[in-house]
PDB file of N, CA, C and O in Angstrom, chain B, residues numbered from 101:
ATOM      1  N   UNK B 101      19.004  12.357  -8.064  1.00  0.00           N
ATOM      2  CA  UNK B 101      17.586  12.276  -7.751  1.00  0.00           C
ATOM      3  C   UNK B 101      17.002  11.009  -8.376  1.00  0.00           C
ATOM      4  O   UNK B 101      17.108  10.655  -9.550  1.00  0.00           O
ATOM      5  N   UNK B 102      16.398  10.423  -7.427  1.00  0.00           N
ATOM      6  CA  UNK B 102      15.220   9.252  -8.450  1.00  0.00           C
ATOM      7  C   UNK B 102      13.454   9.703  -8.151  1.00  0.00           C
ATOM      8  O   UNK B 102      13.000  10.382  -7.230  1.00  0.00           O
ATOM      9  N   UNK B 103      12.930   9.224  -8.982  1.00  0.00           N
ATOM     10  CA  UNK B 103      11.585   9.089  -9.127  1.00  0.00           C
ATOM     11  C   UNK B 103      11.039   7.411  -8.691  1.00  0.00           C
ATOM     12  O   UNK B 103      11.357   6.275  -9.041  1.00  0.00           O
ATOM     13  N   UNK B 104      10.050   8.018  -7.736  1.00  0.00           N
ATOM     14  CA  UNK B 104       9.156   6.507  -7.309  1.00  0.00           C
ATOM     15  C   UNK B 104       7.942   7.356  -7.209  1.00  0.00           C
ATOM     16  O   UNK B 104       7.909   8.578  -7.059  1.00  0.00           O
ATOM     17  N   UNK B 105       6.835   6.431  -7.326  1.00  0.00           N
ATOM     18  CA  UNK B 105       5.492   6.117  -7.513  1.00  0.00           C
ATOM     19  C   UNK B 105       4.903   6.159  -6.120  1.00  0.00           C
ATOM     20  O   UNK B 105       5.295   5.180  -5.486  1.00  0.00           O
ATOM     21  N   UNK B 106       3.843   7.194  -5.192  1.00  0.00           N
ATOM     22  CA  UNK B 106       3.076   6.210  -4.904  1.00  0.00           C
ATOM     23  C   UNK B 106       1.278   6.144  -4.774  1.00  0.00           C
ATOM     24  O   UNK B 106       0.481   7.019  -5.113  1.00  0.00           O
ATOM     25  N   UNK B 107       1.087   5.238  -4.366  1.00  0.00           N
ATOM     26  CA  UNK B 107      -0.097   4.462  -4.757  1.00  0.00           C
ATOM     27  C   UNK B 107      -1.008   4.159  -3.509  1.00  0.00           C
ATOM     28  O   UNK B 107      -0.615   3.210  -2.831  1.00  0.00           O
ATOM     29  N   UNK B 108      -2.095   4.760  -3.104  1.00  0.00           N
ATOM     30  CA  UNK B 108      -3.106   4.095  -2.017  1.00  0.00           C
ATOM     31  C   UNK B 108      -4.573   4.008  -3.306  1.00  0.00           C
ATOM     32  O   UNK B 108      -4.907   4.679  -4.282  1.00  0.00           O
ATOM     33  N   UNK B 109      -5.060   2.888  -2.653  1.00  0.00           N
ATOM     34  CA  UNK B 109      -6.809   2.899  -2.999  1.00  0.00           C
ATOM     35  C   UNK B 109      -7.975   2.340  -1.895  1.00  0.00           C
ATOM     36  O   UNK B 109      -7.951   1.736  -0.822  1.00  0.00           O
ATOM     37  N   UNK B 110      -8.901   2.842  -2.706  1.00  0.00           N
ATOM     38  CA  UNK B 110      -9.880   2.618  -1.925  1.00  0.00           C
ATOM     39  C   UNK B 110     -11.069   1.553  -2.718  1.00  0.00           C
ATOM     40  O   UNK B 110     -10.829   1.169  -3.863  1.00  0.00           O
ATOM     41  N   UNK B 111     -12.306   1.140  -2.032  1.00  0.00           N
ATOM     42  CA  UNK B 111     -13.271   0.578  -3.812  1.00  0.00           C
ATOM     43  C   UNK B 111     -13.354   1.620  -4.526  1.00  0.00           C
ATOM     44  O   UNK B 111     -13.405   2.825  -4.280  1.00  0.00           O
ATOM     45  N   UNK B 112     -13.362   0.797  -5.743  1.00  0.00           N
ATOM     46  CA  UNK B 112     -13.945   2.161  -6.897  1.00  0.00           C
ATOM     47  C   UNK B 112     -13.069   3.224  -7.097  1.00  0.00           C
ATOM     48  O   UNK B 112     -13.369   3.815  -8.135  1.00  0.00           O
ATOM     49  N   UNK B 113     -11.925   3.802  -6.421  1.00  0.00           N
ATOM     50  CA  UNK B 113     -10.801   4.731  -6.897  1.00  0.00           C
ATOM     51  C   UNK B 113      -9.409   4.478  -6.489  1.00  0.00           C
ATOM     52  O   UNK B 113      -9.014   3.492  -5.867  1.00  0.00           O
ATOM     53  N   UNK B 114      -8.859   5.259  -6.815  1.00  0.00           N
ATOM     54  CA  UNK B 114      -7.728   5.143  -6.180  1.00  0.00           C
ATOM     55  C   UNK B 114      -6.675   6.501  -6.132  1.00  0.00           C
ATOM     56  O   UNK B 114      -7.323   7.502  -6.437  1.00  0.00           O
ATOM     57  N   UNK B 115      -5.702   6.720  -5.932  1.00  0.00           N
ATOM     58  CA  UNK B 115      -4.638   8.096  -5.648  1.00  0.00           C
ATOM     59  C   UNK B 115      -3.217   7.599  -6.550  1.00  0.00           C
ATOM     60  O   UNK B 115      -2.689   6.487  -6.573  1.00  0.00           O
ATOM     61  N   UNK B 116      -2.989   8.332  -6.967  1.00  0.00           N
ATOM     62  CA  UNK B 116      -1.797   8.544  -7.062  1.00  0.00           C
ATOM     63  C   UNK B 116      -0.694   9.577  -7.690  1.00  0.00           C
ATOM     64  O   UNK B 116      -0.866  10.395  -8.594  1.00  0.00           O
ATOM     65  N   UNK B 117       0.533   9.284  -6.912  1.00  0.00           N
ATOM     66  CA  UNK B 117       1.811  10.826  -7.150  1.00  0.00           C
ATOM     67  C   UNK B 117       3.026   9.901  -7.139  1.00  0.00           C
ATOM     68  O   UNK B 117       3.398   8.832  -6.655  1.00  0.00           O
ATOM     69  N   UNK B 118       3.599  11.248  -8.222  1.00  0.00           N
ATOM     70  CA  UNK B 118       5.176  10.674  -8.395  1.00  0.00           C
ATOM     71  C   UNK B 118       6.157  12.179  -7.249  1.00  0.00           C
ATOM     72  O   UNK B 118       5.961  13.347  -6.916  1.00  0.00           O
ATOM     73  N   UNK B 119       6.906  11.391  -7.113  1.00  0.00           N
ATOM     74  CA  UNK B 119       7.743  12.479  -6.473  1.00  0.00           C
ATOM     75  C   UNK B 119       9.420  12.099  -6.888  1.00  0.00           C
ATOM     76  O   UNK B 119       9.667  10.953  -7.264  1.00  0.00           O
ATOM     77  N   UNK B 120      10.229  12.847  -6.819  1.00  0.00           N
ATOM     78  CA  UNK B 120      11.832  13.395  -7.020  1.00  0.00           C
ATOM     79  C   UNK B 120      12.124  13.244  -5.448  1.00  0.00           C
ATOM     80  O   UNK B 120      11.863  14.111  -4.613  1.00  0.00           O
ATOM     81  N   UNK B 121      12.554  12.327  -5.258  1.00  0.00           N
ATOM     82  CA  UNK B 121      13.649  12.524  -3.707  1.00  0.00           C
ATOM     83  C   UNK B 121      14.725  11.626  -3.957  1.00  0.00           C
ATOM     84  O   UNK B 121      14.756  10.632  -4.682  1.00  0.00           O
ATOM     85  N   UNK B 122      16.064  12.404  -2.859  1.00  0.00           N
ATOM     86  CA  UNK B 122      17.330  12.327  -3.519  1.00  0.00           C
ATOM     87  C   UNK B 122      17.863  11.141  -3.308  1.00  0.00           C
ATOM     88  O   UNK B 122      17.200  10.638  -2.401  1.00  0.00           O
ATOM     89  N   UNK B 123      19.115  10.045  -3.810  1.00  0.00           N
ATOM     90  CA  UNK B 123      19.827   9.255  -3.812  1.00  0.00           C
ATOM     91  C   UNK B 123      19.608   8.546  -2.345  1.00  0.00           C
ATOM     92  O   UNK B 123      20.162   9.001  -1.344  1.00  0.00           O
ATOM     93  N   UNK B 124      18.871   7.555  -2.309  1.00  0.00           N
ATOM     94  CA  UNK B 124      19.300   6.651  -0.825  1.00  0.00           C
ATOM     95  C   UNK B 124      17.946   7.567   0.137  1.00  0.00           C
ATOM     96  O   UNK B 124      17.863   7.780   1.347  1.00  0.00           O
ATOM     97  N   UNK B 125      17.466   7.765  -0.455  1.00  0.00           N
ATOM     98  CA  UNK B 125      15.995   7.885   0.347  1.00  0.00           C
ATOM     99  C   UNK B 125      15.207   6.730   0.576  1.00  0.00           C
ATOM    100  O   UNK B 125      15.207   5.690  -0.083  1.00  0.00           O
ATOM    101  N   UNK B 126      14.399   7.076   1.782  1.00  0.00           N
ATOM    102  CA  UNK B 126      13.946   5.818   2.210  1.00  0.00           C
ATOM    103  C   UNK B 126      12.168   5.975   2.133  1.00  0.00           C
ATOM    104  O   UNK B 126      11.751   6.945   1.500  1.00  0.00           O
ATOM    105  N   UNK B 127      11.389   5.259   2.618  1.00  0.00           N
ATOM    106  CA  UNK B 127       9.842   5.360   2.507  1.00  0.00           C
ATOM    107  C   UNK B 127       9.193   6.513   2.511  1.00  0.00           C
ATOM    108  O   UNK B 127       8.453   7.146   1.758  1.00  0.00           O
ATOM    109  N   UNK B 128       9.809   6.644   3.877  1.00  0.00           N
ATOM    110  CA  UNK B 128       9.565   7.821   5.011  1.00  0.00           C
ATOM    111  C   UNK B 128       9.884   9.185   4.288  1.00  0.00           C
ATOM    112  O   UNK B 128       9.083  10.103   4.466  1.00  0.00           O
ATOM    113  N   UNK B 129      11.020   9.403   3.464  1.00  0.00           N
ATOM    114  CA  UNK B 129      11.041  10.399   2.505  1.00  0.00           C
ATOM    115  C   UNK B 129      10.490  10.687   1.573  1.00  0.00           C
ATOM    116  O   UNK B 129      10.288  11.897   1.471  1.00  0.00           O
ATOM    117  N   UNK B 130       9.939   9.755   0.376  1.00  0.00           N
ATOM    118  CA  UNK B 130       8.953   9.749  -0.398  1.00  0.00           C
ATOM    119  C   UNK B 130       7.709  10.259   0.382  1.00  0.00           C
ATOM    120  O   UNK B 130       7.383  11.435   0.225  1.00  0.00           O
ATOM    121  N   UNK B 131       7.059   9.532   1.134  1.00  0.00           N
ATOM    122  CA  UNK B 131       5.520  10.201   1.802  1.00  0.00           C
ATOM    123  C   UNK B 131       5.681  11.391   2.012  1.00  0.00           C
ATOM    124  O   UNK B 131       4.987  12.201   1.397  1.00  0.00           O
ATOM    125  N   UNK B 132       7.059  11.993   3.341  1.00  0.00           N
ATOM    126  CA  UNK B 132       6.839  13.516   3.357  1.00  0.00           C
ATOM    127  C   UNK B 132       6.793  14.217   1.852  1.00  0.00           C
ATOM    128  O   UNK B 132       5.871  14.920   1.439  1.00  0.00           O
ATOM    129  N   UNK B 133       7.875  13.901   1.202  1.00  0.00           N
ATOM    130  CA  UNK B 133       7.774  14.553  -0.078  1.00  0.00           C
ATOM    131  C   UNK B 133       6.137  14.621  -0.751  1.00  0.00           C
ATOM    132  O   UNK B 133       5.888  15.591  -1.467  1.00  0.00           O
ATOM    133  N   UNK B 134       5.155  13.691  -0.535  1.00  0.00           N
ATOM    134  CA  UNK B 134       4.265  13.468  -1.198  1.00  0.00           C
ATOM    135  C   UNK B 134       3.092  14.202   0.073  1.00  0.00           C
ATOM    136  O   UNK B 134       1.916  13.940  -0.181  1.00  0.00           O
ATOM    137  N   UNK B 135       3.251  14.804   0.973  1.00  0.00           N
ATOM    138  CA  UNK B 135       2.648  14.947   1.717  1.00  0.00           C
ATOM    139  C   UNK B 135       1.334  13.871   2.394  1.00  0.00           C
ATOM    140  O   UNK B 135       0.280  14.262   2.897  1.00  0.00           O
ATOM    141  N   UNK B 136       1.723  12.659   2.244  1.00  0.00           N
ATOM    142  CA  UNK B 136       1.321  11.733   2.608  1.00  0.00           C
ATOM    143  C   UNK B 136       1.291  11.100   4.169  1.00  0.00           C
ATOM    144  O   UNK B 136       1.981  11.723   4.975  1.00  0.00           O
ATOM    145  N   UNK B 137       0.801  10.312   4.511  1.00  0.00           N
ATOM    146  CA  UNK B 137       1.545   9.694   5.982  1.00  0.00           C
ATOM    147  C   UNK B 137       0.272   8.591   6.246  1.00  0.00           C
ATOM    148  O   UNK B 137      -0.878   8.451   5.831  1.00  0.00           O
ATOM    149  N   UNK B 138       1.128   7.938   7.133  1.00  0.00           N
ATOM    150  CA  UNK B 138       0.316   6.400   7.369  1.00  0.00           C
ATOM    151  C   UNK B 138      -0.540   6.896   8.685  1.00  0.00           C
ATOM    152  O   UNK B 138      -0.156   7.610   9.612  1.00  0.00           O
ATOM    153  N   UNK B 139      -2.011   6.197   8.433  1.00  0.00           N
ATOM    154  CA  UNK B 139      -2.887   6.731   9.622  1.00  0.00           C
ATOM    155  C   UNK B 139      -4.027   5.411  10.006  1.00  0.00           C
ATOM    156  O   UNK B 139      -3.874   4.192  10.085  1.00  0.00           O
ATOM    157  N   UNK B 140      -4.927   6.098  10.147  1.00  0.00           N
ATOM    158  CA  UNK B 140      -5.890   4.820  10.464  1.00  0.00           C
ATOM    159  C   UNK B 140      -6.462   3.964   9.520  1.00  0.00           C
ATOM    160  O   UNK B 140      -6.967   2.870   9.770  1.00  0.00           O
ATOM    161  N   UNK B 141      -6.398   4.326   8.778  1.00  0.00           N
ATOM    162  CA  UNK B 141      -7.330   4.039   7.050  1.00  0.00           C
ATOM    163  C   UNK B 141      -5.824   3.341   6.316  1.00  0.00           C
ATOM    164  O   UNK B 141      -5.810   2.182   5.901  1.00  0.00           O
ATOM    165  N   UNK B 142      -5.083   3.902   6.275  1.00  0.00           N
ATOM    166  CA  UNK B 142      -3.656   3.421   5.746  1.00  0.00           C
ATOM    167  C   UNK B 142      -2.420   2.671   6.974  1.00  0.00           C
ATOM    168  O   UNK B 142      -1.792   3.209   7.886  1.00  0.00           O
ATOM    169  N   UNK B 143      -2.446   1.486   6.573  1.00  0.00           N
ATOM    170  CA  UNK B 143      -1.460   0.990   8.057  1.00  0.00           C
ATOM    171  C   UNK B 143      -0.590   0.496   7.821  1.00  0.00           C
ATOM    172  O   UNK B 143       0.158   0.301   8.778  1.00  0.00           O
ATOM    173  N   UNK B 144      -0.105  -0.037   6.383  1.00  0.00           N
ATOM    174  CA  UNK B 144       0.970  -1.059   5.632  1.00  0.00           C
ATOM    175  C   UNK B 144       1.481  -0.200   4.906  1.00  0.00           C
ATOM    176  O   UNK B 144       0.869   0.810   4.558  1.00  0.00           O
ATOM    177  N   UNK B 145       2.904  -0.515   4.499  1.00  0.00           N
ATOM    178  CA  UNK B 145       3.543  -0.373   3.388  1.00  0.00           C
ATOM    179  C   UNK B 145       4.163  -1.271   2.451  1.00  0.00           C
ATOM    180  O   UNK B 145       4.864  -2.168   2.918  1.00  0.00           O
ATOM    181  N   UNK B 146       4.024  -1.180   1.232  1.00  0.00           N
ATOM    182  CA  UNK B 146       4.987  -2.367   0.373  1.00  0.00           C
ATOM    183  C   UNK B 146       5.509  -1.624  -0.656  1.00  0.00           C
ATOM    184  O   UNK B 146       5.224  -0.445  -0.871  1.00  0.00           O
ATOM    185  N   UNK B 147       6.553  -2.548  -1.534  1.00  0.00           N
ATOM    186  CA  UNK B 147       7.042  -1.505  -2.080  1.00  0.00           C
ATOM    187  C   UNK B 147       6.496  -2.777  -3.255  1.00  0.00           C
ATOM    188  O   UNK B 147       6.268  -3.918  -2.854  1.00  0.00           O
ATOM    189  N   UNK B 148       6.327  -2.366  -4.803  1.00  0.00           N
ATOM    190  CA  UNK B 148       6.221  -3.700  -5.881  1.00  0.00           C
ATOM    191  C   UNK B 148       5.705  -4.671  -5.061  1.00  0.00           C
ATOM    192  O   UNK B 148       6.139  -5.814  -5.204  1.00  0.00           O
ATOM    193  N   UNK B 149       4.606  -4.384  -3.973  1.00  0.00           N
ATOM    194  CA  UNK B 149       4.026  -5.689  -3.553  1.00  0.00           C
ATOM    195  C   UNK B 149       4.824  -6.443  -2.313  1.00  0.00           C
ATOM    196  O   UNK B 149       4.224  -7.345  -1.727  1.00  0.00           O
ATOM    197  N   UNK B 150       5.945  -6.147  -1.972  1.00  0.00           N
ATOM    198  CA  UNK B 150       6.728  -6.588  -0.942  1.00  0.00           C
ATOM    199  C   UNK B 150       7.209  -5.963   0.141  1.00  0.00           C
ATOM    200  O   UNK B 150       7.967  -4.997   0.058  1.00  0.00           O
ATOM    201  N   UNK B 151       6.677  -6.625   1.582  1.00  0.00           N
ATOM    202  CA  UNK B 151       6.398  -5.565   3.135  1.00  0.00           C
ATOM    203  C   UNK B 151       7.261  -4.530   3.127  1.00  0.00           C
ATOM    204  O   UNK B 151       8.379  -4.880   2.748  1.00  0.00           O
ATOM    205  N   UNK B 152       7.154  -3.228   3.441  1.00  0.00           N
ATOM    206  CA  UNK B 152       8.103  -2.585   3.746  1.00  0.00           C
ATOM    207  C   UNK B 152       7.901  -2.003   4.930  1.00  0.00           C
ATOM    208  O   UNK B 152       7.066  -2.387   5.748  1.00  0.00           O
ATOM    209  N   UNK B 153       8.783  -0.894   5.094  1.00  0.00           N
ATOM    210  CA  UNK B 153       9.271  -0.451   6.605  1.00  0.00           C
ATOM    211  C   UNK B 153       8.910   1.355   6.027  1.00  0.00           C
ATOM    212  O   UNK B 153       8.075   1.486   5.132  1.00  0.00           O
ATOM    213  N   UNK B 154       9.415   2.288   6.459  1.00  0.00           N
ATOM    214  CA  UNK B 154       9.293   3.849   6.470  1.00  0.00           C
ATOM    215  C   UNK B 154      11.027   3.616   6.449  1.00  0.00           C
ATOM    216  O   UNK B 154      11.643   4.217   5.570  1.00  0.00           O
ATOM    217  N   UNK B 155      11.730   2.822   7.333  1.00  0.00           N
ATOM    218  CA  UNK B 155      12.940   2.639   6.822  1.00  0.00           C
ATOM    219  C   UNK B 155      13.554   1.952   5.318  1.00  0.00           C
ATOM    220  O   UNK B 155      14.763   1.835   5.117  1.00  0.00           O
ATOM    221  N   UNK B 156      12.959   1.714   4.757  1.00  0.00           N
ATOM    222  CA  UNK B 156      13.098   0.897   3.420  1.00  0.00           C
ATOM    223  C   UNK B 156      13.839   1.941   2.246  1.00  0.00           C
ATOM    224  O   UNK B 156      13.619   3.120   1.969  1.00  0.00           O
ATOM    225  N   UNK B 157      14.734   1.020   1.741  1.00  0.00           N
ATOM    226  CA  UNK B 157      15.957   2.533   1.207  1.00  0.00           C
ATOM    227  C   UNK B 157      14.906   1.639   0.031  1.00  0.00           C
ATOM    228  O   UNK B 157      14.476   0.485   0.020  1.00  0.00           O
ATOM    229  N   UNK B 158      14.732   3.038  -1.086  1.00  0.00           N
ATOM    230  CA  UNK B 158      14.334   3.260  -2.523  1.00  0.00           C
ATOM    231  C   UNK B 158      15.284   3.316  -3.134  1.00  0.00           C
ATOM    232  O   UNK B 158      16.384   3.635  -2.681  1.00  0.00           O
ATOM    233  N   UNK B 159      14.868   2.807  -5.077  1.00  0.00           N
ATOM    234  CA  UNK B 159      15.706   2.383  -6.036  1.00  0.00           C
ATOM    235  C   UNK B 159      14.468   3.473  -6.949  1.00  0.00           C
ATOM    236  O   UNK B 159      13.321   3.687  -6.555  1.00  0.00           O
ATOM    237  N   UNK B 160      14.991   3.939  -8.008  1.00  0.00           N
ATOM    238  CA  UNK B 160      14.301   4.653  -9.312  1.00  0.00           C
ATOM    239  C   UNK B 160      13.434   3.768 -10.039  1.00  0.00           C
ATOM    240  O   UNK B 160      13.725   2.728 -10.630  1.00  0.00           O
ATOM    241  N   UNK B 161      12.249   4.377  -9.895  1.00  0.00           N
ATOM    242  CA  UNK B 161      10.946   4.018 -10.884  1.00  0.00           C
ATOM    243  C   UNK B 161      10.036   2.865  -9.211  1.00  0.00           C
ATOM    244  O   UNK B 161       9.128   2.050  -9.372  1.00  0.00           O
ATOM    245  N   UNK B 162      10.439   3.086  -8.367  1.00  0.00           N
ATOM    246  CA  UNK B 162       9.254   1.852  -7.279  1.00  0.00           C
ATOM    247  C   UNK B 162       8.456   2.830  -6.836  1.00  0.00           C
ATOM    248  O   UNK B 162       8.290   3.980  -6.433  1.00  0.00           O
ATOM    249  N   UNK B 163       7.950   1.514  -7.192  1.00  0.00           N
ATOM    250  CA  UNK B 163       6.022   1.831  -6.536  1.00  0.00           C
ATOM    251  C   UNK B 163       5.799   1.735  -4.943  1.00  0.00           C
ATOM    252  O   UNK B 163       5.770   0.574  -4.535  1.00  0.00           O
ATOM    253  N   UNK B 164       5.635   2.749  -3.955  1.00  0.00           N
ATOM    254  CA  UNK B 164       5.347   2.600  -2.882  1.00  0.00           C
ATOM    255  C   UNK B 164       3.783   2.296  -2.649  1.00  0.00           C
ATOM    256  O   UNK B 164       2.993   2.981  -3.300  1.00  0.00           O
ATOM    257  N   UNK B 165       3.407   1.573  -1.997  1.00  0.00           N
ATOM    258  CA  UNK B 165       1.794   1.095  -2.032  1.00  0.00           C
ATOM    259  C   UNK B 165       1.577   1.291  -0.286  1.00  0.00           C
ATOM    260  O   UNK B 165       2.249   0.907   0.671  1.00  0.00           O
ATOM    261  N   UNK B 166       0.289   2.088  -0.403  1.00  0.00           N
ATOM    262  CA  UNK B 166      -0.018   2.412   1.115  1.00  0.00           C
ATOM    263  C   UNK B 166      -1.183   1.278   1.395  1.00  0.00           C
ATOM    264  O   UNK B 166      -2.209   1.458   0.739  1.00  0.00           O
ATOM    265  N   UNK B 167      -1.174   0.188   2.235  1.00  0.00           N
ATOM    266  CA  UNK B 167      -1.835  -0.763   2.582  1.00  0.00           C
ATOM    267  C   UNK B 167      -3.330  -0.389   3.569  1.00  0.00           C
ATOM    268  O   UNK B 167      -3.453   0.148   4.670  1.00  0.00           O
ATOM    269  N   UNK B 168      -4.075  -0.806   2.847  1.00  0.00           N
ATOM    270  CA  UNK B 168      -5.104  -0.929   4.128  1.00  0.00           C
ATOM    271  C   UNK B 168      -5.463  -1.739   5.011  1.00  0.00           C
ATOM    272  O   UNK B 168      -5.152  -2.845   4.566  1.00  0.00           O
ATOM    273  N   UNK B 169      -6.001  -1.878   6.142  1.00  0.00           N
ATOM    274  CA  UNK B 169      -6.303  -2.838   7.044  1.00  0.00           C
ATOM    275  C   UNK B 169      -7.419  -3.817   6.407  1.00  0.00           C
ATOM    276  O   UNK B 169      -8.505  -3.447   5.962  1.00  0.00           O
ATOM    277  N   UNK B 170      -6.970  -5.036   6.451  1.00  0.00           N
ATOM    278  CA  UNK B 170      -8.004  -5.963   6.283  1.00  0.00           C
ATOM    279  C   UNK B 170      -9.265  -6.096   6.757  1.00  0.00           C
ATOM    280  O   UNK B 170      -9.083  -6.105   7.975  1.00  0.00           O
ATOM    281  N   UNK B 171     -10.593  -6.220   6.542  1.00  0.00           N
ATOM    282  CA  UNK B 171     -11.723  -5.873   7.126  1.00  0.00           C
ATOM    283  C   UNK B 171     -12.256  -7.365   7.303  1.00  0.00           C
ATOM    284  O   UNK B 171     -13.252  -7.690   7.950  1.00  0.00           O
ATOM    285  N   UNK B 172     -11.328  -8.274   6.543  1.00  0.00           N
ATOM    286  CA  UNK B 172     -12.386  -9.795   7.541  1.00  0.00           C
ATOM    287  C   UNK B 172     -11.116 -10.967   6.990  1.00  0.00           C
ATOM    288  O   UNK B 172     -11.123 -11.308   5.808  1.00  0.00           O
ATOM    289  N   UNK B 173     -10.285 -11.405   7.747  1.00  0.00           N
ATOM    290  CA  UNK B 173      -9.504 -12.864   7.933  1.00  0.00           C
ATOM    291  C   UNK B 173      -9.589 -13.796   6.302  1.00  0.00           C
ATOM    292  O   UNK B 173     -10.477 -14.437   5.741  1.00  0.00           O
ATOM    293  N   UNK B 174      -8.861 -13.617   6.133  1.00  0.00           N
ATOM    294  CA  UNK B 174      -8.751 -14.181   3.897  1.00  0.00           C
ATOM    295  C   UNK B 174      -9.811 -15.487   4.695  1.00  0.00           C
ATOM    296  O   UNK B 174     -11.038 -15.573   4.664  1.00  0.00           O
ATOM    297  N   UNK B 175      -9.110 -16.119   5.167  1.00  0.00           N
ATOM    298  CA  UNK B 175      -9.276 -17.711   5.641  1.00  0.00           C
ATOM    299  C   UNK B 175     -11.028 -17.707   5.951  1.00  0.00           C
ATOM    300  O   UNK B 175     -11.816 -18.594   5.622  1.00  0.00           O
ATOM    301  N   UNK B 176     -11.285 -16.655   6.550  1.00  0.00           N
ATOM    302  CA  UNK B 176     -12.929 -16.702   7.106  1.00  0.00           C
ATOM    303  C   UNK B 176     -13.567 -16.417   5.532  1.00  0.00           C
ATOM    304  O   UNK B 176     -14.344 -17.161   4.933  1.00  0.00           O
ATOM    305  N   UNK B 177     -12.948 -14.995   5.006  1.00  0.00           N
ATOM    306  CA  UNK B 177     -14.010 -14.763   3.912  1.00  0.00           C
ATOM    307  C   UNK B 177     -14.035 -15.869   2.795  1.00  0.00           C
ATOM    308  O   UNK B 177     -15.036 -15.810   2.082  1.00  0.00           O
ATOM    309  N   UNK B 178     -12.903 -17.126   2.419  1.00  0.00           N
ATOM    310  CA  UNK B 178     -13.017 -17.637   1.683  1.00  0.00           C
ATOM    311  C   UNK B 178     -14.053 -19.066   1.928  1.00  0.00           C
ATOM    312  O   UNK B 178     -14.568 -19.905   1.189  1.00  0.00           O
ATOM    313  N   UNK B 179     -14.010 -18.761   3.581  1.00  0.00           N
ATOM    314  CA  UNK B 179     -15.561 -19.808   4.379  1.00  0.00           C
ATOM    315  C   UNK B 179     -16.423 -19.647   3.974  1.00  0.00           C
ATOM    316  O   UNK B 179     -17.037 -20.580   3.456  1.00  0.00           O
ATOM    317  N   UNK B 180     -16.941 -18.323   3.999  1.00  0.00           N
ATOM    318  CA  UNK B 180     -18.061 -17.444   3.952  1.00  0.00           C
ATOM    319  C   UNK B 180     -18.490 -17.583   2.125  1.00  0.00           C
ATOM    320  O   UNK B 180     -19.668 -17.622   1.769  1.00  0.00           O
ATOM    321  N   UNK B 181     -17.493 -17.634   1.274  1.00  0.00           N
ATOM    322  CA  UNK B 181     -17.799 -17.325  -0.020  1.00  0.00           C
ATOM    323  C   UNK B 181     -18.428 -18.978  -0.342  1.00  0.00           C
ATOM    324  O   UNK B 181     -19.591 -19.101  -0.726  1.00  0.00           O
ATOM    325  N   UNK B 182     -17.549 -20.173  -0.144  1.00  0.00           N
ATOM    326  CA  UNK B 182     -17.747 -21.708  -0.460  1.00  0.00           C
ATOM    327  C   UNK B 182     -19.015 -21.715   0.425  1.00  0.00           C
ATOM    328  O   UNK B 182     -19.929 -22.232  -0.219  1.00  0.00           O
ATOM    329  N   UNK B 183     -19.554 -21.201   2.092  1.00  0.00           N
ATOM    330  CA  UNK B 183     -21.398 -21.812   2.348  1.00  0.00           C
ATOM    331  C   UNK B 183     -22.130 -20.955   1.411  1.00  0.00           C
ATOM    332  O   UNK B 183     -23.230 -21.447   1.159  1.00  0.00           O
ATOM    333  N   UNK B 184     -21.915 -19.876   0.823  1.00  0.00           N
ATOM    334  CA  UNK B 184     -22.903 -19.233   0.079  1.00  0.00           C
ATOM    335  C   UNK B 184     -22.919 -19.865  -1.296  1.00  0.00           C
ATOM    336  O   UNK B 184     -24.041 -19.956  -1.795  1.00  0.00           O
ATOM    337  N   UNK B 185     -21.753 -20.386  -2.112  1.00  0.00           N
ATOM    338  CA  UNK B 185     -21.760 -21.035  -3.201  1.00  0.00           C
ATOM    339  C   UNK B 185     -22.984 -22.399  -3.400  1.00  0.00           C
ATOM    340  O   UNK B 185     -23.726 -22.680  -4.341  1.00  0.00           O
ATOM    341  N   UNK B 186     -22.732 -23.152  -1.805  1.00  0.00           N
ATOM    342  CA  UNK B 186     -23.287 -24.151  -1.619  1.00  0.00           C
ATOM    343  C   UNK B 186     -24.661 -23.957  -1.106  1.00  0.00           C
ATOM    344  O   UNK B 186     -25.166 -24.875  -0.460  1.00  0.00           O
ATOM    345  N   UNK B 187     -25.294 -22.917  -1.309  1.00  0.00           N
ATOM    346  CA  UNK B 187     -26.703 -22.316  -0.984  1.00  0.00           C
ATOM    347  C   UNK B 187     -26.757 -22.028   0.462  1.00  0.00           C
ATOM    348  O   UNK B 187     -27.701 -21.373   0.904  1.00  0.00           O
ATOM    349  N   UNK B 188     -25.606 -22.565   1.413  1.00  0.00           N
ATOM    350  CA  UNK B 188     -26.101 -22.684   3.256  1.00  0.00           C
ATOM    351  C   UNK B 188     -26.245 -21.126   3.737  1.00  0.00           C
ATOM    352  O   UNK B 188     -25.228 -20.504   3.427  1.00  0.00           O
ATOM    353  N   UNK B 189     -26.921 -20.566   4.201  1.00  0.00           N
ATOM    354  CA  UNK B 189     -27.157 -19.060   4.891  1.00  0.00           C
ATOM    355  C   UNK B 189     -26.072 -18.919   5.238  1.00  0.00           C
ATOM    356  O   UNK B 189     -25.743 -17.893   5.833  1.00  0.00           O
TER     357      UNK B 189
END
């Protein structure tokens, strides 16, 4: 058996559970175990920060991280942050 982590948030909180699933389990086993599952609010997976799959074989002690959908383009919001710095509406 190994133990992995996992991890969704939201602002201001966040979730998290450890679960026991057996040798050569993959994403997809951890979540059922955790009664978890990817939906509208949750659409990514990574494992330590790096893309994963529901196929993704697990190692003891990883952090599965349930991703959320981006709500505005890095590239736009970091537009948006430099005209407001610079006083422009």
């Amino acid at each position: 058996m190994i133990r992995v982590e996992l991890v969704r948030a939201w602002p201001h909180r966040h979730d998290s559970v450890a679960v026991d699933v057996a040798d050569g389990a993959s994403v997809a086993d951890a979540l059922e175990a955790a009664g978890w599952r990817l939906d509208a609010e949750f659409m990514g997976l990574a494992v330590f920060g790096q893309a994963a799959t529901m196929e993704t074989l697990l190692h003891d002690d990883d952090r599965i991280e349930l991703l959320r959908a981006l709500q505005i383009d890095p590239k736009q919001a970091r537009r948006l942050r430099a005209a407001r710095a610079k006083g422009a509406p």
